[in-house]
Structures are given as structure tokens and as C-alpha cells.
py3Dmol code that shows the C-alpha trace and the ligand (Angstrom):
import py3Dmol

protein = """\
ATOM      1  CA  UNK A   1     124.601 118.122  65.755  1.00  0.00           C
ATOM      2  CA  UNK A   2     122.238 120.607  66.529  1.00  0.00           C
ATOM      3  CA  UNK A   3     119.361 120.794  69.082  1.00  0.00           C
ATOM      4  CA  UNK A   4     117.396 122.878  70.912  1.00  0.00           C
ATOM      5  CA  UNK A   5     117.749 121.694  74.620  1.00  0.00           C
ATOM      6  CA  UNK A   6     121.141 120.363  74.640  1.00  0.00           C
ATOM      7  CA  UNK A   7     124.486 121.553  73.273  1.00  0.00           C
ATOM      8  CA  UNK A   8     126.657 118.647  71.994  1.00  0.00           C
ATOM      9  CA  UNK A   9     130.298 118.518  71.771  1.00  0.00           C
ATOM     10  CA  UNK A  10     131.266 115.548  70.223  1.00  0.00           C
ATOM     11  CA  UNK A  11     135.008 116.215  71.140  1.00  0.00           C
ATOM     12  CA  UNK A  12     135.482 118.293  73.720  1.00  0.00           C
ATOM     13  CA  UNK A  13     139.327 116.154  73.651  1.00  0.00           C
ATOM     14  CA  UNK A  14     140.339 113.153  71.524  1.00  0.00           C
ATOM     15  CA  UNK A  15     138.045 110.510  72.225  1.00  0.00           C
ATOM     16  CA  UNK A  16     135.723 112.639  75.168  1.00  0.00           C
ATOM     17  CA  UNK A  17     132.247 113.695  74.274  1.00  0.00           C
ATOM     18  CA  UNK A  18     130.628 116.230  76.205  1.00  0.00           C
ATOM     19  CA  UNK A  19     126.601 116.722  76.176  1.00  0.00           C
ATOM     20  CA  UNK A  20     125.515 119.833  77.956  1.00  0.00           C
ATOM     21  CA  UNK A  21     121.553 119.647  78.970  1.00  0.00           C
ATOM     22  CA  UNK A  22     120.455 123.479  78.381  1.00  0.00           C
ATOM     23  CA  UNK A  23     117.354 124.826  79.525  1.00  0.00           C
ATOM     24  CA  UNK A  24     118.583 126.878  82.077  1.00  0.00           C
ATOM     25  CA  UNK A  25     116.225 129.160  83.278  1.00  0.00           C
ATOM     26  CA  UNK A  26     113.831 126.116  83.775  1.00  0.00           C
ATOM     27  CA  UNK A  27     116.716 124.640  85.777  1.00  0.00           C
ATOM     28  CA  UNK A  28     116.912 121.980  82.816  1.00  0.00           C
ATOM     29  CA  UNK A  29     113.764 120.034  83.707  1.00  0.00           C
ATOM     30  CA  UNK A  30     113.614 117.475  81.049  1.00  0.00           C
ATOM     31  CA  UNK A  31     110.385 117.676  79.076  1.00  0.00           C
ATOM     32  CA  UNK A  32     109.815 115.156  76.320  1.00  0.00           C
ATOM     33  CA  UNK A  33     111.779 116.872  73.504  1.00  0.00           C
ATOM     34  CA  UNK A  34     115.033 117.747  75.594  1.00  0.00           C
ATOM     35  CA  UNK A  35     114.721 113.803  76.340  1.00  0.00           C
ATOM     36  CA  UNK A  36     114.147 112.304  72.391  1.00  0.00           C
ATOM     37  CA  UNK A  37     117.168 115.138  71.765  1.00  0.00           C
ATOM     38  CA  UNK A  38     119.832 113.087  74.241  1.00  0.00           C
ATOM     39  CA  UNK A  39     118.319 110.100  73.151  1.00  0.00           C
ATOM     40  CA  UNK A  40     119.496 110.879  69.425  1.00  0.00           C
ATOM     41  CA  UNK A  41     122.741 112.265  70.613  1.00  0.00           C
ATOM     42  CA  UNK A  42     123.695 109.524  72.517  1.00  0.00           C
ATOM     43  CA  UNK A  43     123.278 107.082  70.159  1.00  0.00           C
ATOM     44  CA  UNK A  44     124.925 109.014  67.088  1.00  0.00           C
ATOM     45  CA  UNK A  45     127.989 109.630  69.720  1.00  0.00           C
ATOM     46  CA  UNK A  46     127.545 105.510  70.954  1.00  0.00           C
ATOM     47  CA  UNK A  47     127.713 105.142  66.857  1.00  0.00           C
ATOM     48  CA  UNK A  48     131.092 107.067  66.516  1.00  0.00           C
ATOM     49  CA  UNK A  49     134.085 105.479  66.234  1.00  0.00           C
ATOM     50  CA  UNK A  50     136.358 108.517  67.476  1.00  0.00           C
ATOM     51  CA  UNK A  51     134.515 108.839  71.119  1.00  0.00           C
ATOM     52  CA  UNK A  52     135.111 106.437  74.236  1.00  0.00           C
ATOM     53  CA  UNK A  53     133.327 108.053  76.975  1.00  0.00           C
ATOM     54  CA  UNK A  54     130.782 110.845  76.810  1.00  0.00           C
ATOM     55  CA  UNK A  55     130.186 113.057  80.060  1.00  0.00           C
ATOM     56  CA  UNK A  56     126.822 114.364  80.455  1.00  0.00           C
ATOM     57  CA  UNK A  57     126.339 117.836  82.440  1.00  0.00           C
ATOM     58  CA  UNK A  58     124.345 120.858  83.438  1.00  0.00           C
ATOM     59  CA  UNK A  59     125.362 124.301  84.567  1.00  0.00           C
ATOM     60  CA  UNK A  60     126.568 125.392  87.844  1.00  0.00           C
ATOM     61  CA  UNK A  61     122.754 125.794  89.156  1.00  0.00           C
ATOM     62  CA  UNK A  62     121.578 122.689  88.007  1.00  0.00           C
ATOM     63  CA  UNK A  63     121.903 119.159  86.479  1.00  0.00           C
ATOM     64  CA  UNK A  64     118.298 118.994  85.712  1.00  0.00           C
ATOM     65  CA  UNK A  65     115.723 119.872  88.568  1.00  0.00           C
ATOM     66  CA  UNK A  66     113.174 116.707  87.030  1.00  0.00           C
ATOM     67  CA  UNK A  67     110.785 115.780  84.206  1.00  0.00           C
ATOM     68  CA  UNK A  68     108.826 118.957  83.774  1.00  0.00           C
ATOM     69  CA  UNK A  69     106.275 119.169  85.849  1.00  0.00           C
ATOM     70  CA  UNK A  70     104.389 122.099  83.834  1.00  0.00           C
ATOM     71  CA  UNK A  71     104.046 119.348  80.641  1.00  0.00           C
ATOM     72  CA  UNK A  72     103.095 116.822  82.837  1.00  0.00           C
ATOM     73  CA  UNK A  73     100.293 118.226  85.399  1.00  0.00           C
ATOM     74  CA  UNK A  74      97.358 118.027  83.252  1.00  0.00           C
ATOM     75  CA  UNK A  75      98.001 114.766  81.742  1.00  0.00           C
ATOM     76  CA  UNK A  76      95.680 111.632  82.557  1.00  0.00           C
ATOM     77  CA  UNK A  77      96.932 108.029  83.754  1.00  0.00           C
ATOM     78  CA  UNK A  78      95.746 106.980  79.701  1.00  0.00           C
ATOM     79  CA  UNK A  79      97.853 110.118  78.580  1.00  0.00           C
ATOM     80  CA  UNK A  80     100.670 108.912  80.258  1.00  0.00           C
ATOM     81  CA  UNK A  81     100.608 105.548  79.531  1.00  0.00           C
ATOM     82  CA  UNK A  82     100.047 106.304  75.864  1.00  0.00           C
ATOM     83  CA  UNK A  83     102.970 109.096  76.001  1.00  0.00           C
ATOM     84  CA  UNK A  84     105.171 106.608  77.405  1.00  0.00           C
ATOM     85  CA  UNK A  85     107.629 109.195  78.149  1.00  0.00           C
ATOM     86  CA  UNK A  86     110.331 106.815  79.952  1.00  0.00           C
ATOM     87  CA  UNK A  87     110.755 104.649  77.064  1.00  0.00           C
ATOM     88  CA  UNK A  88     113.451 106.913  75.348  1.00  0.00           C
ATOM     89  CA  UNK A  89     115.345 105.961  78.899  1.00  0.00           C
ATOM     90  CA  UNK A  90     115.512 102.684  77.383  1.00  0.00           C
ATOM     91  CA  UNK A  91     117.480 103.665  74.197  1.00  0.00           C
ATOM     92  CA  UNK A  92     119.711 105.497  76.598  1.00  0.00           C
ATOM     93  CA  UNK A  93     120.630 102.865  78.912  1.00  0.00           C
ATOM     94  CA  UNK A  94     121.423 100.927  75.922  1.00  0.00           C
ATOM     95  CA  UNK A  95     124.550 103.053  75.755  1.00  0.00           C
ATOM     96  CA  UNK A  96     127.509 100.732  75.204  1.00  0.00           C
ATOM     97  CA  UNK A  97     129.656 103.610  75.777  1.00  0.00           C
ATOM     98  CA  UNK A  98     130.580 104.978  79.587  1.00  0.00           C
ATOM     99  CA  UNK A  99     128.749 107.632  80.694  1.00  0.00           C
ATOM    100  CA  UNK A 100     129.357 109.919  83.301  1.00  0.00           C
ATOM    101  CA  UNK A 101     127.499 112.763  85.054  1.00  0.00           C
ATOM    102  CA  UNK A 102     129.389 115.809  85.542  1.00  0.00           C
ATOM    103  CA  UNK A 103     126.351 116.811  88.232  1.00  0.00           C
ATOM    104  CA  UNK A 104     126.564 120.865  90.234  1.00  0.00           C
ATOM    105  CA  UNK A 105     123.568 122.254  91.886  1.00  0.00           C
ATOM    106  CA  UNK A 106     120.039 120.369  91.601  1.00  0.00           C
ATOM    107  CA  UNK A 107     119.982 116.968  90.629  1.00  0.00           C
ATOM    108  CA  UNK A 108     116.145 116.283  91.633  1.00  0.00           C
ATOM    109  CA  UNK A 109     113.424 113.879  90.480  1.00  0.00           C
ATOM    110  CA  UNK A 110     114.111 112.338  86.778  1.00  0.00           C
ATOM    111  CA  UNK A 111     117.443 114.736  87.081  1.00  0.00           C
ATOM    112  CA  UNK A 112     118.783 112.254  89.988  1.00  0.00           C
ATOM    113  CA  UNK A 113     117.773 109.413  87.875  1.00  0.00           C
ATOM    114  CA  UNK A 114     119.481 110.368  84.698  1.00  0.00           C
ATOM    115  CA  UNK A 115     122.541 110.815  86.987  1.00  0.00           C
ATOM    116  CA  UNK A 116     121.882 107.435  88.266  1.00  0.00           C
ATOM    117  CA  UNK A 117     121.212 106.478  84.862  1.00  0.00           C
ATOM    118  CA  UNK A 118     124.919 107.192  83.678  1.00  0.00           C
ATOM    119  CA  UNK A 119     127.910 104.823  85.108  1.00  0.00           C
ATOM    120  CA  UNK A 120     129.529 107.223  87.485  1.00  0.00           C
ATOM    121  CA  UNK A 121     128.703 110.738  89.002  1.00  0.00           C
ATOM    122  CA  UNK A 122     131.701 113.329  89.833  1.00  0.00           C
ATOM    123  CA  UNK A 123     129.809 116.009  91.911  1.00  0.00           C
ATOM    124  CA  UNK A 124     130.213 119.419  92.747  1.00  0.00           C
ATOM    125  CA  UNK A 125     130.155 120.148  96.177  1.00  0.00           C
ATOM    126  CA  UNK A 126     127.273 122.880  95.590  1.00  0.00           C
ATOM    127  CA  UNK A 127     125.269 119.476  93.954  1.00  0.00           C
ATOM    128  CA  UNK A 128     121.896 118.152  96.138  1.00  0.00           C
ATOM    129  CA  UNK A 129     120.205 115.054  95.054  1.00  0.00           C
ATOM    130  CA  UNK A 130     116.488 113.870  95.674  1.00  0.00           C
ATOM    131  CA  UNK A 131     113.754 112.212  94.729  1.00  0.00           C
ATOM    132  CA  UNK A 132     111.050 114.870  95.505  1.00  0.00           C
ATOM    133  CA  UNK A 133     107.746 113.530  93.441  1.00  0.00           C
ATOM    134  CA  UNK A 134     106.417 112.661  96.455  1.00  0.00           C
ATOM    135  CA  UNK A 135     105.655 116.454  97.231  1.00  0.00           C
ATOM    136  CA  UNK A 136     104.195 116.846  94.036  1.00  0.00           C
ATOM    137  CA  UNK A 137     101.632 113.521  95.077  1.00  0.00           C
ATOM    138  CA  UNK A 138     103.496 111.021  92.679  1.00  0.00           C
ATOM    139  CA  UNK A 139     106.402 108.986  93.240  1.00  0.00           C
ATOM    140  CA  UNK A 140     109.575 108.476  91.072  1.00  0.00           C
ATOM    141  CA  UNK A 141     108.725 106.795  87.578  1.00  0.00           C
ATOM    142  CA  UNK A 142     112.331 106.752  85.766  1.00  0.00           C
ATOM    143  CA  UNK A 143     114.299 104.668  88.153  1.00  0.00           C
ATOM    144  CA  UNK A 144     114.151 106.505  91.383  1.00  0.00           C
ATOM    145  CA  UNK A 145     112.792 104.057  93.632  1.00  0.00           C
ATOM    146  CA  UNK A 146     115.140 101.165  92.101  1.00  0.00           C
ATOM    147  CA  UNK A 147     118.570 102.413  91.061  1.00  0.00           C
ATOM    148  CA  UNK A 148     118.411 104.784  94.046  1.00  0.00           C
ATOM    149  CA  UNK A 149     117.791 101.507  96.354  1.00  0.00           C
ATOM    150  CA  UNK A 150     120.283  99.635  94.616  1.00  0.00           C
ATOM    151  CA  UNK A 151     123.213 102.480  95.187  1.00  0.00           C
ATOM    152  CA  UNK A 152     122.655 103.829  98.289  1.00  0.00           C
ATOM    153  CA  UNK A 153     120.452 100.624 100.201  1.00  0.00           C
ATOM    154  CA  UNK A 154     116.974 100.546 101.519  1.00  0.00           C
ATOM    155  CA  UNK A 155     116.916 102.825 104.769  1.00  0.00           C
ATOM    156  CA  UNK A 156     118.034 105.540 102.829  1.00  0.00           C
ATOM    157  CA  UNK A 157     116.269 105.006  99.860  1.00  0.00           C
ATOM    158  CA  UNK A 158     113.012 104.593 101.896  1.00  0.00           C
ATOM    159  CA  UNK A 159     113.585 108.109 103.539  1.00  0.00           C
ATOM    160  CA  UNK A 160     114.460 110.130 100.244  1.00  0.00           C
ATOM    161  CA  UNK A 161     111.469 108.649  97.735  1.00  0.00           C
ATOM    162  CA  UNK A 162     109.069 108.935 101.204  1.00  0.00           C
ATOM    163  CA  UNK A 163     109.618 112.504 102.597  1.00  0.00           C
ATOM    164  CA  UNK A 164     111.395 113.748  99.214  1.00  0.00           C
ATOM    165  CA  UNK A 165     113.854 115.645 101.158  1.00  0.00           C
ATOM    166  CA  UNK A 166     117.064 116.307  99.642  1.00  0.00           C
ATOM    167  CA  UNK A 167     120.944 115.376 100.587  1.00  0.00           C
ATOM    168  CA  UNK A 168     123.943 117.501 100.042  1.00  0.00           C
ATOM    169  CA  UNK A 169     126.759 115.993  97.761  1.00  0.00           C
ATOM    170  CA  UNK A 170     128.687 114.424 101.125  1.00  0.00           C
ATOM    171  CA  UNK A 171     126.420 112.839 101.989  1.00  0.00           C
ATOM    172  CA  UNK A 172     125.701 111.221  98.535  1.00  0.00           C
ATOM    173  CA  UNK A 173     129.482 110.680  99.011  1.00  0.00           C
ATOM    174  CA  UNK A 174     129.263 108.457 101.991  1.00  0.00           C
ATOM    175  CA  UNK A 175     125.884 106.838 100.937  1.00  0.00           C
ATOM    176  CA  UNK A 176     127.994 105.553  97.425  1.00  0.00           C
ATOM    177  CA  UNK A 177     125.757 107.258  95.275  1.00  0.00           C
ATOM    178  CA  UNK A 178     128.471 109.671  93.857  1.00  0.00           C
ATOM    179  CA  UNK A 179     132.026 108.903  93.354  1.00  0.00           C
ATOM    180  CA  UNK A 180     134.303 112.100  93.778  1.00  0.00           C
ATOM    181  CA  UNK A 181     133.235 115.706  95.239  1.00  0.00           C
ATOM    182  CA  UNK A 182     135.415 118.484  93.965  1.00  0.00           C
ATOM    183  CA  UNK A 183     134.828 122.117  94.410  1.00  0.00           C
ATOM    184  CA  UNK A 184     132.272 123.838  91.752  1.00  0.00           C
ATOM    185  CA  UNK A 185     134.817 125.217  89.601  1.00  0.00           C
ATOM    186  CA  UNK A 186     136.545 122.049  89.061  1.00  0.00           C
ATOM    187  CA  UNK A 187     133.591 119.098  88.939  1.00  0.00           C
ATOM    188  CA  UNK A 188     133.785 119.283  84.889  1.00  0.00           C
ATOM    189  CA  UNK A 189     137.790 118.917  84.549  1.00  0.00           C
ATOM    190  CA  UNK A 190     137.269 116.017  87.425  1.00  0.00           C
ATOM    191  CA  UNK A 191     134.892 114.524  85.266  1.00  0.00           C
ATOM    192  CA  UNK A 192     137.307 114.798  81.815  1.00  0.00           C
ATOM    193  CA  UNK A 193     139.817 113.525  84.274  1.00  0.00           C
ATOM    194  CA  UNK A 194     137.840 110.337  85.214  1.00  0.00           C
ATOM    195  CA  UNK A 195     137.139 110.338  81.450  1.00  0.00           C
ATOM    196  CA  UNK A 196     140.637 110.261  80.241  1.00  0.00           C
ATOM    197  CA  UNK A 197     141.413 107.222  82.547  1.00  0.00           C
ATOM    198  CA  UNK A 198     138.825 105.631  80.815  1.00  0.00           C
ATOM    199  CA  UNK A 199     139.368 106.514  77.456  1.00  0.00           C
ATOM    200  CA  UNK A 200     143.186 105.418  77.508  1.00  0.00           C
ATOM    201  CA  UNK A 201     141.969 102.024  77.868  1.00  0.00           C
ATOM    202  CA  UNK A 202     140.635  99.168  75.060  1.00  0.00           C
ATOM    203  CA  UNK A 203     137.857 100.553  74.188  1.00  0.00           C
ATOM    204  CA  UNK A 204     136.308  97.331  73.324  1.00  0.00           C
ATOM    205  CA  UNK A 205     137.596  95.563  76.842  1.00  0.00           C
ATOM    206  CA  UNK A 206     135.866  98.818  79.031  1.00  0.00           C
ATOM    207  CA  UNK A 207     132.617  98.770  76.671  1.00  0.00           C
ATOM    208  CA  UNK A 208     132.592  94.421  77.563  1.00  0.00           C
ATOM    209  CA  UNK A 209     133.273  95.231  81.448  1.00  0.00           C
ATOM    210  CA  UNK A 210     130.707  98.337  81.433  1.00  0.00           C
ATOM    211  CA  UNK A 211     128.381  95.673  80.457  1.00  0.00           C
ATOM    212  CA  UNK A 212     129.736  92.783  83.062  1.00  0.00           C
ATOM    213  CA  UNK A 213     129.274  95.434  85.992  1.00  0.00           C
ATOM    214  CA  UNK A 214     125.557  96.104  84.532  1.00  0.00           C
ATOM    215  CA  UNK A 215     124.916  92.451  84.529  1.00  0.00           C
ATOM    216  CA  UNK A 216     124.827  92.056  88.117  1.00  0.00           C
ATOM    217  CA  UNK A 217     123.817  95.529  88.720  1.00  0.00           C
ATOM    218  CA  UNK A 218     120.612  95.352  86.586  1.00  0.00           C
ATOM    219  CA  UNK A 219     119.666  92.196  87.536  1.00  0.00           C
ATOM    220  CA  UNK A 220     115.823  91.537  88.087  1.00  0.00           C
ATOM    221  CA  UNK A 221     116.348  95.567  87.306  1.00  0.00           C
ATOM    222  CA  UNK A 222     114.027  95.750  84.536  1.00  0.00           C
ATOM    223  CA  UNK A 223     111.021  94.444  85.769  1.00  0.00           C
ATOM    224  CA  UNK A 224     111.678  96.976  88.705  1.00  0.00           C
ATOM    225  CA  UNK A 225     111.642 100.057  86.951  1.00  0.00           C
ATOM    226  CA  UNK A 226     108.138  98.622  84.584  1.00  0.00           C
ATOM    227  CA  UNK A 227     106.680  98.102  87.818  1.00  0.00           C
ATOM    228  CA  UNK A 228     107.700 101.655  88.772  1.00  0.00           C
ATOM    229  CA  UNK A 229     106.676 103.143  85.644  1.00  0.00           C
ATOM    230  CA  UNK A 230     103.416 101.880  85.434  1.00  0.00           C
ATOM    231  CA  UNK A 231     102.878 102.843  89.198  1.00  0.00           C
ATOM    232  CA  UNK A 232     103.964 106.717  88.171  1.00  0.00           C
ATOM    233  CA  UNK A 233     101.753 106.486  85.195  1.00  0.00           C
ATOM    234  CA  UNK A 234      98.967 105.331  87.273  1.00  0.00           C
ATOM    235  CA  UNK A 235      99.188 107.776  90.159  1.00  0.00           C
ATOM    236  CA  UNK A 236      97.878 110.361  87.423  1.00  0.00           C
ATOM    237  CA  UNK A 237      94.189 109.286  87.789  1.00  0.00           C
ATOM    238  CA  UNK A 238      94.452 110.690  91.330  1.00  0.00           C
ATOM    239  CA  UNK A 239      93.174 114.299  92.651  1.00  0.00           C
ATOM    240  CA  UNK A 240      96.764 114.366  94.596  1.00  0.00           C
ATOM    241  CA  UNK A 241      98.894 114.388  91.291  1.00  0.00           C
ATOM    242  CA  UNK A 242      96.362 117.081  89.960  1.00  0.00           C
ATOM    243  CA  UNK A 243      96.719 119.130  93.597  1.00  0.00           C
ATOM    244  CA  UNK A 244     100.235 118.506  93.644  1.00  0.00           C
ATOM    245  CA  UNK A 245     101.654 119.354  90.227  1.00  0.00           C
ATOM    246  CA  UNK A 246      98.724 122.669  90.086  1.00  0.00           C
ATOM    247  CA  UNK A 247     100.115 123.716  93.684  1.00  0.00           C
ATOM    248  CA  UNK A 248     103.977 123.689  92.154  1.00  0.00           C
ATOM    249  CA  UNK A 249     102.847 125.636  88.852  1.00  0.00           C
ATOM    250  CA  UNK A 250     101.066 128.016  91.629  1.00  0.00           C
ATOM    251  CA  UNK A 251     104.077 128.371  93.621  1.00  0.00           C
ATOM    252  CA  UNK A 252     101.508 127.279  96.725  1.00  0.00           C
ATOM    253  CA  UNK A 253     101.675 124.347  98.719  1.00  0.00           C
ATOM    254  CA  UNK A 254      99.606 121.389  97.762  1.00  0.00           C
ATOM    255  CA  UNK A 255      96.377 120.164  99.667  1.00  0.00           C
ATOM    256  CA  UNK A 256      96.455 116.453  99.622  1.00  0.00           C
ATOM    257  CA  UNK A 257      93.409 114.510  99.880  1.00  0.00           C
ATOM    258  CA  UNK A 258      93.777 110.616  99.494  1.00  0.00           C
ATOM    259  CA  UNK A 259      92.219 110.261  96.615  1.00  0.00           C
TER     260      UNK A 259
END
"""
ligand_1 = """\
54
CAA
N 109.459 121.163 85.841
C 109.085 122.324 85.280
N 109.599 123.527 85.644
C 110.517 123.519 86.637
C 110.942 122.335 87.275
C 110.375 121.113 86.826
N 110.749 119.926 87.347
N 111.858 122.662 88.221
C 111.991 124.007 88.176
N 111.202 124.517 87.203
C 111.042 125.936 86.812
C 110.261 126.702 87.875
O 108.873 126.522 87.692
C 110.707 128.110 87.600
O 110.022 128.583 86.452
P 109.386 130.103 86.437
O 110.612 130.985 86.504
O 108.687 130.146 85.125
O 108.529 130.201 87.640
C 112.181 127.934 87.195
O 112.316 126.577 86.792
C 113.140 128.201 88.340
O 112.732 127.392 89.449
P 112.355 128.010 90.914
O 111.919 129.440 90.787
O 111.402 127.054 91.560
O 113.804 127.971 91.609
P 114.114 127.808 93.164
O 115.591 128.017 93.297
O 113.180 128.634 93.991
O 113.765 126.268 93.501
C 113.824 123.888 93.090
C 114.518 125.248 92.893
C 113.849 123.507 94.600
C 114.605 122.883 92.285
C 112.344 123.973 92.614
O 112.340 124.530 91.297
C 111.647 122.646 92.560
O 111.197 122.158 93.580
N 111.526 122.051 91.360
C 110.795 120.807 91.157
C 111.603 119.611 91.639
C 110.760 118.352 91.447
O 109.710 118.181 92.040
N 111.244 117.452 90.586
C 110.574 116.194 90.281
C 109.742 116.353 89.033
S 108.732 114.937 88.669
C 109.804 113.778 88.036
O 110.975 114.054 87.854
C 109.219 112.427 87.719
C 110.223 111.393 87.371
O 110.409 110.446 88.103
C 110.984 111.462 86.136
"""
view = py3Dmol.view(width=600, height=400)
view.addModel(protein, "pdb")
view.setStyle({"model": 0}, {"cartoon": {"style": "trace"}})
view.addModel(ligand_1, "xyz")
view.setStyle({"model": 1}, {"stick": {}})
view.zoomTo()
view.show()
């Protein structure tokens, strides 16, 4: 399989895939072709008989610092909706197989939410999660404001989508958002660890109870994140998402207005 954005290995051991997101220097924001690519890969790897859990990771700087906000700042609400750029999020939660997120360094914005898109997280303890769009005058449109509720309860939620601030992998710890912390150089052989647990079991029984857990889990869940999307999409007929996204490709900080 080959790509541009990501670097796929469909067996990094028997039955473990391994999906590497890889646009480093942009800290792996995910822009619309990185996101179609792990769309396709996860469903050729879902497809394949030989693989029972796939891990998806970063690098040691970043899981992926957010959709990218330099292909998205001069896009219109009509744009956006017409784009539809969350809907390949729906082919990939359609994965029957496990995933989980390997996650060091930044995991911000639509990079939190494809962490919180996977099953489990094993973080490094350099890893820092947030939902930041706020600063950029939007709000989380991939699943921020509900998965992020749902894991780590309302209070907590409310602070992180409303001041966009950041917290540091112990505290996702403690919140339930994550489920191990392990020093940097060891969060990818925790997460093949976690993955080998998995993998030694029926594969048919774990892919029935992965979707048993998600039943509860993603309950009223759906219209929750259309609600949110369309919200995101429609935030981009204001002068704050221009101002915000233009102040972050200016490295300046934004002037906010109201409107
Ligand atoms: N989109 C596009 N480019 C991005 C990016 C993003 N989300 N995040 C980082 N980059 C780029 C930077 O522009 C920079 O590029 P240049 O070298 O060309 O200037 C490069 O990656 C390195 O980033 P920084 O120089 O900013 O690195 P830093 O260490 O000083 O700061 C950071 C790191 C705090 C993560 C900062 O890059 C940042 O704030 N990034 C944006 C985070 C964010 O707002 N994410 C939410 C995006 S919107 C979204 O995700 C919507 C949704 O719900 C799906």
C-alpha cells in the first residue's frame, strides 16, 4: 500500500497492523487527502483476513496537531458543507476491527478526535490533548464536543472545548480519556502489547464485543456529532473563523469580533 501521508505496515507482527500518519514537519495536521488515505487503509486492513487489531500512530512530536488549518481558513460555510470533510470519519468508525492510538506529543483538535475515534489510547507521557478550535474562532466539528464529553464527563469537557487549553497525558489518565502512560520510548511496544492481548483472542468474539461496547457508547451518538458538524461547518460564515484561522497562518494572535 502506498500513500503519500501515511506509511502502512500491514504486519508490523502476525496479525498487528501498524498505520503511521506522516506529515511531520506540519506536525501531521490532517488535511483532506492524508484523511481519504487512512480511510482506504483502514478498510483494505478491516478487509484482511491476516490482521486483528491495527494501531494507529504519529511520531514522537506529534499524533496529529488537527485538521489543517492552512486548507481550511479560506473556505466558506457552503464550501464546507459541500466538502463535507468529516464524512470519511464515517467510513472509519465503521472499522469492525480494534483500533488503537499509539498517541506521543500533540494530540490537538481533529488529532484528539481521531484518538478518541479509535477504541483505546496508550499515551506517551510527553502526549497533551485538546480541543483548541476555539482559539482559532470555531469549535470542534469531528467529535470533540461529544466523544470528549462522553469519556472524560461534562465539567471537563466544558473547560477544554471552551478555553481550548490543553492537558498533559496524567491528567487524561485520571480523567479516563487514555488508558496506559508509559515513557516516550516505550508508548509504541505498550501499544503492540495491548495489541497482542487482543489479537490472541477470537477474532470474531472481540470484533462482536467491540461492537456491544459501541452500542451503548454511541448511543444517541450520531445525531451528536451531525449536530456538531453542521455547527463547525456553519461557524465558517463568521469574520471570527476568517480572523482566527488568518491570525494562526500569521503566527499573530487573533482579533475576535462577534460576528
Ligand atoms: N494545520 C495546519 N498546519 C499546522 C497545524 C494545523 N492544525 N498545526 C501545526 N501546523 C504547522 C504550523 O503552521 C507550522 O508550519 P510552518 O513551519 O510552515 O510555519 C508547523 O506545523 C509546525 O508548527 P508550529 O511552528 O506552530 O510548532 P509549535 O511547536 O510552535 O506549536 C502547536 C505547536 C501548539 C501544536 C501549534 O502548531 C498549534 O497551535 N497548532 C494548531 C492546533 C489547532 O488549533 N488544532 C485544531 C485545528 S482545527 C480542527 O482540528 C477542527 C476539527 O475539529 C477537526
Amino acid at each position: 500500500m502506498n500513500f503519500e501521508f501515511i506509511l502502512v505496515e500491514p504486519a508490523i507482527e502476525k496479525h498487528i497492523a501498524l498505520v503511521r500518519l506522516n506529515r511531520p514537519k506540519e506536525l501531521n495536521a490532517l488535511n483532506l487527502q492524508l484523511m481519504g488515505e487512512l480511510r482506504d487503509a483502514l478498510k483494505s486492513l478491516d478487509d484482511n483476513d491476516e490482521v486483528r487489531v491495527i494501531i494507529i500512530t504519529g511520531n514522537e512530536r506529534a499524533f496529529a496537531a488537527g485538521a489543517d488549518i492552512k486548507q481550511m481558513a479560506g473556505k466558506t460555510a457552503i464550501d464546507m458543507l459541500q466538502i463535507d470533510q468529516f464524512s470519511t470519519w464515517d467510513s472509519i468508525r465503521k472499522t469492525k476491527k480494534p483500533l488503537i492510538a499509539a498517541v506521543s506529543g500533540f494530540a490537538l483538535g481533529g488529532g484528539c478526535e481521531l484518538s478518541m475515534l479509535c477504541d483505546m489510547i496508550v499515551a506517551s507521557e510527553n502526549a497533551k490533548f485538546g480541543q483548541p478550535e476555539i482559539k482559532i474562532g470555531v469549535m470542534p466539528g469531528a467529535g470533540g464536543t461529544q466523544r470528549l464529553t462522553r469519556a472524560v464527563g461534562k465539567a471537563r469537557a466544558m473547560e477544554m472545548v471552551l478555553t481550548g487549553n490543553f492537558i498533559n497525558a496524567q491528567e487524561a489518565l485520571s480523567y479516563g480519556l487514555v488508558n496506559r502512560v508509559v515513557p516516550e520510548e516505550l508508548y509504541l511496544d505498550e501499544a503492540i502489547k495491548l495489541a497482542r492481548d487482543i489479537a490472541a483472542q477470537s477474532p470474531i468474539a472481540v470484533q462482536m464485543a467491540k461492537e456491544s461496547v459501541n452500542k451503548t457508547y454511541e448511543n444517541h451518538l450520531q445525531e451528536g456529532l451531525f449536530f456538531e458538524r453542521k455547527n463547525f461547518y456553519m461557524l465558517f460564515a463568521s469574520e471570527d473563523q476568517k480572523e482566527g484561522m488568518a491570525a494562526f497562518v500569521e503566527k499573530r494572535k487573533p482579533d475576535f469580533k462577534g460576528r
